[in-house]
N, C-alpha and C positions, 0 to 999 in steps of 0.2 A: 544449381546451387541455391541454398535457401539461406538469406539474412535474417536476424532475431532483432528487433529491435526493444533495445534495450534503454532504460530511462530511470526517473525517480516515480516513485509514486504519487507525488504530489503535482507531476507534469501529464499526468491521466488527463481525457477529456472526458466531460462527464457519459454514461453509459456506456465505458470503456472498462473492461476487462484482463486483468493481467495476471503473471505466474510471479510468486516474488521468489528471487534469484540471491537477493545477498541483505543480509540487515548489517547496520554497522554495528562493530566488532566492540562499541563501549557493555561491558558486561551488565554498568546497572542499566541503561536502557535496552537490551540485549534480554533481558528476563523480562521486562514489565512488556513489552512487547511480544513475546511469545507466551507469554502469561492470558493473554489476550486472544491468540488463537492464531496469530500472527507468524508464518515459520517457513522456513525456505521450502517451495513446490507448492504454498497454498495459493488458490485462486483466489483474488479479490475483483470485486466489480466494483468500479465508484457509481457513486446513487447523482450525490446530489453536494451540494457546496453552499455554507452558511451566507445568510443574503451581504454581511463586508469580507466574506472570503474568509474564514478562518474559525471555524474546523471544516475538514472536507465528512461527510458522511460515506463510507465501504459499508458494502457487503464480503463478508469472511465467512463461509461454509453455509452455514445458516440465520444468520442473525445477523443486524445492523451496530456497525461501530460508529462513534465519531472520535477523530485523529486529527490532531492538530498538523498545520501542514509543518512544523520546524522538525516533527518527528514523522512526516510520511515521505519529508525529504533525505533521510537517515534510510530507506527501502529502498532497494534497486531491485527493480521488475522487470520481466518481458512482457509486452505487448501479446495480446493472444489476437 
C-alpha cells in the first residue's frame, strides 16, 4: 500500500518537489494562476524563500516564479 502525501504549497521544505493536485476553485485567481504556468499534474520544486518569508521562489517547467505564500497556500500538492 502506497500513501501520497498531500499538503499546501506553501508547507514545501525548501528543495522539495511536488505534483499540484487541486488549485482553488475562485475563477479570478484560478486563471491568473494558470496563466502562469501553474496547472493540475505540473511539477513544481521550491528553490528558495525571501529572507522575512514572503514570497516563496518555484521552479515550474523551466523557469523561476516568485508566489506570494497567501496564494501558494490556495495549491494543494503531492509530495514527490
Amino acid at each position: 500500500m502506497q500513501y501520497t502525501l498531500m499538503m499546501k504549497l506553501s508547507d514545501l521544505n525548501c528543495g522539495e518537489s511536488s505534483k499540484v493536485i487541486q488549485i482553488s476553485n475562485q475563477p479570478k485567481f484560478m486563471r491568473r494562476i494558470n496563466d502562469l504556468g501553474i496547472v493540475e499534474g505540473v511539477v513544481i520544486t521550491y528553490v528558495a524563500r525571501a529572507p522575512l518569508g514572503d514570497p516563496m521562489l518555484i521552479k515550474v517547467r523551466d523557469f523561476m516564479l516568485a508566489i506570494r505564500l497567501d496564494d501558494a497556500k490556495k495549491i494543494t500538492v503531492e509530495k514527490l
